[in-house]
Every structure is written in C-alpha cells, then in structure tokens.
N, C-alpha and C positions, 0 to 999 in steps of 0.2 A: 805470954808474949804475943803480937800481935803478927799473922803473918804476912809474909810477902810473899808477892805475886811474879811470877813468870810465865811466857807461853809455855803453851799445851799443845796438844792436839786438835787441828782445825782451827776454831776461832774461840774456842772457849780460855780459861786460866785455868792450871793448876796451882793451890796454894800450897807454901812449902812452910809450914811451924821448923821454929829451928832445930829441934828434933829431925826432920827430912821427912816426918810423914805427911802423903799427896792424900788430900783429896780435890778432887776436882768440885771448883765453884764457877757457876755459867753467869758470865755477867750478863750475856745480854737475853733482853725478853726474848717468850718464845716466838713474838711477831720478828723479832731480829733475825733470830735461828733459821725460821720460816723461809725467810728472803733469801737470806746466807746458803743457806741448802739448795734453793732452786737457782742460786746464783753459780754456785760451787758444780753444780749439777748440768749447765747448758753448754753445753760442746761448741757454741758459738763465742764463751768469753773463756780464751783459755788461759787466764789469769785473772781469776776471782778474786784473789787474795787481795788485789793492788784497790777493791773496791771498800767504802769502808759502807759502813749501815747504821742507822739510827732512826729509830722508832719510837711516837710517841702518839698513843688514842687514834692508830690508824693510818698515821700521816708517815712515812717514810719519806727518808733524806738521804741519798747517794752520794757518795763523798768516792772522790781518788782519780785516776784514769785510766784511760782505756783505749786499744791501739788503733782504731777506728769509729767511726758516727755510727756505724751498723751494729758494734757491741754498744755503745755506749744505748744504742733504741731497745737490743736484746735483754740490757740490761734493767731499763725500766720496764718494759714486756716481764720480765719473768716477775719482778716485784707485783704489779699489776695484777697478776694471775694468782698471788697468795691469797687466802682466805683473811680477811679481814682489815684489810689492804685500801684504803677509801681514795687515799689521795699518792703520787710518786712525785718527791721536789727531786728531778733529776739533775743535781750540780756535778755530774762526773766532765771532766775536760778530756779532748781529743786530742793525745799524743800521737802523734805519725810517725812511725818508723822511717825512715830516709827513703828506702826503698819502695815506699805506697804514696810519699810526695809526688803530686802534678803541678804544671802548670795550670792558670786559671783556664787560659782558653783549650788546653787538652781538656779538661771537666765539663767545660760547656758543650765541647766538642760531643761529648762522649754521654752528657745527660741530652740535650737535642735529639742526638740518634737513641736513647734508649725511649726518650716520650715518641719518638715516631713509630716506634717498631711495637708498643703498647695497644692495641687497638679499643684500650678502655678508654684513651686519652684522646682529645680532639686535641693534638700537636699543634695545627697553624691559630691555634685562641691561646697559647702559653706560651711565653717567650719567660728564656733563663739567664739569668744574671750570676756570672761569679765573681766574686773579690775575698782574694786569699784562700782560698778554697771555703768558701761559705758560698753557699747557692741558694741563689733567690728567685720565687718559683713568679710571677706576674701571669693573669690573664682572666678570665672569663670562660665556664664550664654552664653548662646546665644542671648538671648532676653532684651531690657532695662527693659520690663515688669515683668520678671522674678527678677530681680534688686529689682526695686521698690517692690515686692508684698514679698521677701524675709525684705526689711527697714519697712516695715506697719506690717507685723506680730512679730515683735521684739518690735518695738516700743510704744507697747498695753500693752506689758508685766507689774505687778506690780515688782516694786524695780527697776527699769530702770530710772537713770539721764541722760544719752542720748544716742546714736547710731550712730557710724560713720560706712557707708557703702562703704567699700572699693571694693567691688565684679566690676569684670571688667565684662563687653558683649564684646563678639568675635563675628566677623562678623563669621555667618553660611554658 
C-alpha cells in the first residue's frame, strides 16, 4: 500500500505505511534544506516557518509573508549567502502588524531625517516619496555607494512595505 504523508519535524515529511512505521522522507532538495536552515537560523525572521522555498538549478523562489520589508531583505540575504544559490525571485509580501502601521508622511518624515543623519548620503540631491507606505528613493549621487547606503537606511524604517530606488550615480 502506498503511504501517506503528514508533517514531521521542521520542514521535512514523515511517511506513515498503514502499518504506522515512520520513516522520514525529505521532500525538498538539499538547495531547499540549505535555505530553510539559514532561514530557520536568522534571529532577524522570527517566523520562518510562514516562508515557503522552492528551488530549482540555482534559482530560488520565496513564497509567504513576512512582518516587515527589513525580514522580508533578511530573507533574501540569507538565501543569497547559501552555496549554490545564483539567483533569489523574492515574492514574500509585507504583512504589518497594526502596531508597526504609519502614516505616509510620518515615513517620509522619519526616512528624510534618517538620509540626513547618514553621512554616506548627500541628503539635499535625494528627495523621498511615500505612497502607502512604499518609499520612493529620487535623486542624483556620484557614488553607487552613496545609492545603496541612502536604499539600507529607508529600508529599516518601521511602516515600510517596500522601497523602490530610483536615484541615478553620475559619473564624477
């Protein structure tokens, strides 16, 4: 007879023959496991479990949600850092607790002062747009550095569903 499957332990299946003898069968590759572990592992997403994982020839696909933009970036960061890992499609959505909802302009309020206080960021060449708590980065840097360090201090913020950085670098 053929058996069925229930959860186990972690993310793997135990199969149960109707007899009730377990043995443990791992559905997913070991690039899944991989992910899963250092997913299961990061003190930044303290619910792993709600992420789903799917891997196939390198390419990893995140699936579920996640209670901020800052796990949901931790999230592809950890997959990113597995060993054989080429590409992350990260589809996880940003569910906000009630209690980490802002207004738009408390967020603009609160990314403005955080690109001022940055001294990687030339602040008065980026000007920040919010709509629904999505934040949109605008401006003119000289440096990619300056780029990225102006997308990481927005992206920490609470009430933040995501961040598109539109800021261009001009060659100096």
């Amino acid at each position: 007879m053929t058996p069925f499957y229930r959860p186990g332990v972690g993310r793997s299946k135990v199969a149960v023959t109707p007899n009730e003898e377990r043995t443990v069968v791992l559905t997913n590759t070991a690039l899944e496991e991989a992910v899963i572990y250092s997913l299961d592992h990061d003190p930044r997403i303290p619910d792993s479990n709600e992420i789903a994982v799917s891997a196939d020839e390198g390419i990893v696909v995140l699936r579920g949600s996640v209670e901020s933009f800052g796990q949901r970036r931790a999230a592809a960061g950890d997959a990113r850092t597995v060993e054989d890992v080429y590409e992350v499609d990260n589809q996880l959505k940003v569910n906000l607790p009630d209690a980490d909802r802002r207004e738009d302009d408390e967020i603009r309020g609160a990314a403005l002062q955080a690109l001022i206080w940055d001294t990687d960021v030339p602040s008065d060449f980026v000007d920040v747009k919010v709509r629904d708590g999505w934040i949109t980065l605008k401006g003119d840097v000289g440096y990619q550095f300056q780029s990225d360090a102006a997308y990481d201090d927005v992206a920490t913020l609470y009430g933040v569903y995501g961040v598109t950085n539109e800021i261009k670098v001009n060659d100096v």
